[in-house]
N, C-alpha and C positions, 0 to 999 in steps of 0.2 A: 504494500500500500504506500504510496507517495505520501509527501508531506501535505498535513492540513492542521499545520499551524497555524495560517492565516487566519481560522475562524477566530482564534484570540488576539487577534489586530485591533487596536483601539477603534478603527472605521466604524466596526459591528458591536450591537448591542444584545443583551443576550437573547433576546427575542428574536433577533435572525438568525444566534447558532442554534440553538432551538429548534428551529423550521427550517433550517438546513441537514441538519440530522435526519430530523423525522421525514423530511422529502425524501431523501437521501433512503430511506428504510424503504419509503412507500416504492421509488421510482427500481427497486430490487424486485419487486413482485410484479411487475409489468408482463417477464416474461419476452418472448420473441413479436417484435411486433415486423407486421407484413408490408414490407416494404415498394412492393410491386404493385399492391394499391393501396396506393396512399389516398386517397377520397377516404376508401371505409375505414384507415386505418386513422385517420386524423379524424374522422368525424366517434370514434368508437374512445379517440383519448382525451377529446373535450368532453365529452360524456365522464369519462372516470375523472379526469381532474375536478369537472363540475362537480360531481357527486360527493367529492371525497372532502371536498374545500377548500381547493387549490386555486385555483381560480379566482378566488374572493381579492385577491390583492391585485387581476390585472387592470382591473376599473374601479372606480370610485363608489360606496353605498350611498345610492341617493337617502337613504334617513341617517346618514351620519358623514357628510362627504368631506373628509378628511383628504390630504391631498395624497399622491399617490406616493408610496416610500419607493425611492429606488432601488437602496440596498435591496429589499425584499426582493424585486424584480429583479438584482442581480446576481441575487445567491439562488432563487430557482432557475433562471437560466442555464446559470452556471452549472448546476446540480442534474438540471435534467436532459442537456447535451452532454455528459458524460457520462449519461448510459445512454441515449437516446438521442439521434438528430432531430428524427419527428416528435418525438415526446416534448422537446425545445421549440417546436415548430407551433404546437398544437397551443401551448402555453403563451408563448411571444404574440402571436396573431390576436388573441384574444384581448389580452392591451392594446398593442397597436392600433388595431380596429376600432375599439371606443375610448383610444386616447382623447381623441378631438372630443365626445362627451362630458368622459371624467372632467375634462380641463375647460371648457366652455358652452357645454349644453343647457338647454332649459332644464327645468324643471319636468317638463312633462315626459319631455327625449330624456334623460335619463330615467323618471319612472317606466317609461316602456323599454327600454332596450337592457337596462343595465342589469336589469334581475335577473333575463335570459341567459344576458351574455356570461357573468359570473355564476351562476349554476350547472353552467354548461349544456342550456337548453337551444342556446340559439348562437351559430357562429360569426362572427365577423371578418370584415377585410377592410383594408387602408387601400385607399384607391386615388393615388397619386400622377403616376408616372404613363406617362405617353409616348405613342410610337415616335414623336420628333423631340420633346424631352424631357428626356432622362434627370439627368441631374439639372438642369437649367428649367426648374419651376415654373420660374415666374414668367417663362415662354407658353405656359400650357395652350392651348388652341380649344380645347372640349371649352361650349361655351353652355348657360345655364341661362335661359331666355326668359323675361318676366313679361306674363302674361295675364296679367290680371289677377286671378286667383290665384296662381298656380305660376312654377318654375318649369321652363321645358327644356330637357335635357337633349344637347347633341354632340356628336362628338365619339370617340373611342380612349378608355383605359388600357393600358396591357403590362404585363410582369404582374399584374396583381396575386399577390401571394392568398389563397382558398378562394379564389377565383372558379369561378362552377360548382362551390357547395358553400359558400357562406348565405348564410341570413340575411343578412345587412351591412352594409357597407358605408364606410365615410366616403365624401366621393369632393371632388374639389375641380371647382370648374371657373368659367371667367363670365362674372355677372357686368364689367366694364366699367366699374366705379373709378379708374384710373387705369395710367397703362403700367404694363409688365406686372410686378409684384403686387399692383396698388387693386387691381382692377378681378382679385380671385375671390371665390365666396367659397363657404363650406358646407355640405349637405349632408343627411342621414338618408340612405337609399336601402329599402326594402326590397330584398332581391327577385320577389314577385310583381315588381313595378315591371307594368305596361310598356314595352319599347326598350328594355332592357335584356339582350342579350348576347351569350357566348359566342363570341366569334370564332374564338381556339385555344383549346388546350395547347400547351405549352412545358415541352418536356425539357430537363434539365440533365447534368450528369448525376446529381444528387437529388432524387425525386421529390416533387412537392404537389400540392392541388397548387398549378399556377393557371390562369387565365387574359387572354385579351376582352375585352370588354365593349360591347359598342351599344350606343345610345341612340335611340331613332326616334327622336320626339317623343322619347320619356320625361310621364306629366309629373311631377312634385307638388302635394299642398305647401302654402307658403311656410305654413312651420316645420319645413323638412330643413330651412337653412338655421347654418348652426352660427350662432354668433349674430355679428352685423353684416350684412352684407359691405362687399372690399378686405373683412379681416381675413382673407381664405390663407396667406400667406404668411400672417403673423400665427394663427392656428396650427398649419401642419410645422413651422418651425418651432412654437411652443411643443406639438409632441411628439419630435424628432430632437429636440432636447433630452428628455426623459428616457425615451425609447433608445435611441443612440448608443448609449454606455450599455443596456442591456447586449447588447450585440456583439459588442467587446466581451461584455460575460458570460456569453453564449462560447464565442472564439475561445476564452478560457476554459472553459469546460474541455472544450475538444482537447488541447491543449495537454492536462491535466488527462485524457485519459490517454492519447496519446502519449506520455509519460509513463504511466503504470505500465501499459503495456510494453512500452521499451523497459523497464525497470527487469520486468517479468521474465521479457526473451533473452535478456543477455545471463540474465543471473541462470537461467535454466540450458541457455544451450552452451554445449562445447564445443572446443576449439584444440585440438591435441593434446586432449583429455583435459582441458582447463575450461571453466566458464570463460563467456564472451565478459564477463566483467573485469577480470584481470586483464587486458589488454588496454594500453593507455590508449590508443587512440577513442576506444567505445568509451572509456570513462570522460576521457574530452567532450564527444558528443554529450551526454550525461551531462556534464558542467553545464554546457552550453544551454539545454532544454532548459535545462529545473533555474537556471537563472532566468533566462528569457519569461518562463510561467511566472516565476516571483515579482519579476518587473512587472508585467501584464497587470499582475493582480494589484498592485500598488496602484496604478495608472487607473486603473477601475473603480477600486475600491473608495478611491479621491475623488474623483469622478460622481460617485452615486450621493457618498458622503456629503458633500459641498451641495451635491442640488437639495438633498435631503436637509440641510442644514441653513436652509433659505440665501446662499451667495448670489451677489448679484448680475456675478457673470459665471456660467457654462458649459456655453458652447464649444469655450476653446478646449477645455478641461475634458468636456466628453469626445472634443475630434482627436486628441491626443488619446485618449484611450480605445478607439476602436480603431486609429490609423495603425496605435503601436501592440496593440490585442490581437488586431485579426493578421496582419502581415506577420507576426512572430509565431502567431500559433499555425501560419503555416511553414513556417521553418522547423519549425519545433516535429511538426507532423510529417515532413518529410525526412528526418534524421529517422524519427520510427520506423517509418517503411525501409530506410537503408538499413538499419539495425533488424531487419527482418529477413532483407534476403531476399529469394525470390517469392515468398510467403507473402512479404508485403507488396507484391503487386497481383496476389493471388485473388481473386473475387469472393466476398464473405469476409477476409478479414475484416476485424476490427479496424486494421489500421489504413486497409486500403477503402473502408467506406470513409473512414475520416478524412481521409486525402482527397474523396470527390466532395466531400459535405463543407470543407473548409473554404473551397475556394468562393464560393457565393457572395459569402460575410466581406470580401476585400471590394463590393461592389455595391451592394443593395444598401438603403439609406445611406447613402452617401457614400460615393465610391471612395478607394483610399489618395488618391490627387485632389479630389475637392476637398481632404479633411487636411490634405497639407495647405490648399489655398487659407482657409479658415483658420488654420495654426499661426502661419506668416500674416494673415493681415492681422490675427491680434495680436501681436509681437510689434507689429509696426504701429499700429496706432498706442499700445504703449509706451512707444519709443518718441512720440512726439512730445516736443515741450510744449 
């Protein structure tokens, strides 16, 4: 077993080592889950996380709406991509998806959505990014038509993660209140709205329910928009704040078991008649992993801390942790599979699903070049007198 000292890191309080344990016990009994369909297999783990109480931390209780802890969100992440990519998948989506809620919905949008969503009756998606762009937001094109009573939806989503089996969806589109960034609004979309559908599934190296999205004069009542209309762009940056450093502790997770597992093979197999651990070079690699996790978790754990601890800036604090989270835990991941041999490029391992499950995180919410823009411009605007 690798080191988890870290749970007594001043960051955490004991109510997160706590629910790190007992997650940690519960995500043991999971068992094999099926990988080849990931629809029934995601829709079967928001059911058991729902059920069990896991869930209750990825959105906010409308009769108690305290704001959402990160730490929590980042020690289950972390916890349940190190047994599971989808079990991380199934848990992450369900914040994400009613971030925009928890953080500025009505009253009545979170009585409806939020009860589902944290019991695990009803699934969510975050519905961002576009076939032209990606990471450049505030280009979106999907526009969101005021029509009297009603908002009319057109346009296409795609990469949306539970895309063709969510419930409901945040969806963010351009109502024209100003241009680029100024002119987005934010919606709650019920996945059996009229004009709303599947254009294509979308298959990855690392399986997921992902979907393209397209809208064809889907109607919205007016209280489907979330906020003020124009705030569509301060909203998904508010829960790309939050959600951000989860991602980094997801990367950790990987990371960390990528580790064990290297821990595992070198100590157990030999090499002319000696373990692979006597050998300096494998102990190098060794050094190299178990520092790089140490750093990661540091970077994170400040990270979660700091927003959880009401600091007035985080942004830069969580691009630093998911630029230096998820690029290291694929380094980290690739010394595993070489410390494995030809086993690590073997299909079913452990370490060669990690090697396809890592790479995603260097991309989605913000790929790893836009968290180094975001690093450097707040170094420089600190650096102004």
């Amino acid at each position: 077993m690798a080191d988890r000292s870290y749970l007594s890191w001043p960051f955490l309080e004991d109510r997160h080592r706590d629910r790190a344990k007992a997650l940690d016990a519960w995500a043991g009994t999971l068992g094999t889950i099926d990988h080849h369909d990931t629809d029934a297999a995601c829709r079967d783990l928001v059911a058991r996380l729902g059920a069990d109480g896991w869930l209750e931390a990825t959105a906010a209780d409308p009769a108690d709406p305290r704001p959402l802890d990160v730490r929590t969100l980042c020690l289950s992440r972390e916890t349940l991509a190190r047994h599971d990519g989808l079990a991380d998948f199934a848990f992450a989506m369900q914040g994400l998806g009613t971030g925009a809620l928890s953080l500025f919905g009505s009253d009545a949008q979170r009585a409806e959505w939020l009860p589902l969503t944290r019991s695990g009756q009803a699934i969510s998606a975050f519905a961002l990014t576009e076939p032209q762009s990606g990471s450049d937001v505030a280009n979106s094109t999907m526009t969101a038509r005021d029509d009297g009573d009603a908002w009319v939806l057109d346009g296409e989503k795609t990469w949306i993660s539970n895309g063709g089996i969510a419930d409901v969806y945040t969806l963010f589109a351009r109502t024209g209140e100003g241009p680029g960034a100024r002119g987005l609004s934010a919606f709650v979309v019920p996945a059996t709205t009229p004009g709303l559908g599947i254009a294509e599934r979308l298959d990855t190296i690392a399986p997921h329910p992902l979907a393209t999205l397209r809208f064809d004069g889907a109607r919205l009542p007016k209280s489907a928009l979330i906020g003020a209309p124009g705030q569509g762009f301060k909203i998904a940056m508010s829960v790309l704040d939050v959600f951000r450093t989860t991602v980094a502790a997801a990367a950790l997770g990987f990371a960390r078991r990528a580790l064990d597992e290297a821990l595992a093979r070198v100590q157990a197999r030999e090499v002319q008649g000696k373990p692979l651990s006597e050998l300096q070079m494998v102990q190098a690699h060794i050094a190299e992993m178990a520092l790089r996790v140490d750093a990661a978790a540091l970077l994170v754990y400040r990270a979660a801390w700091a927003k959880d601890m009401g600091a007035p800036r985080v942004s830069r604090e969580a691009a630093m942790a998911k630029l230096y989270a998820t690029d290291e835990a694929q380094k980290v991941i690739d010394a595993a599979v070489q410390l494995h041999g030809g086993d690590g490029v073997r299909s079913g391992q452990v370490v060669e699903r990690l090697y396809r499950e890592i790479r995603a995180l260097r991309i989605y919410e913000g790929a790893s070049d836009v968290q180094k823009v975001i690093i450097a411009r707040a170094a420089l605007a600190e650096a102004q007198p």
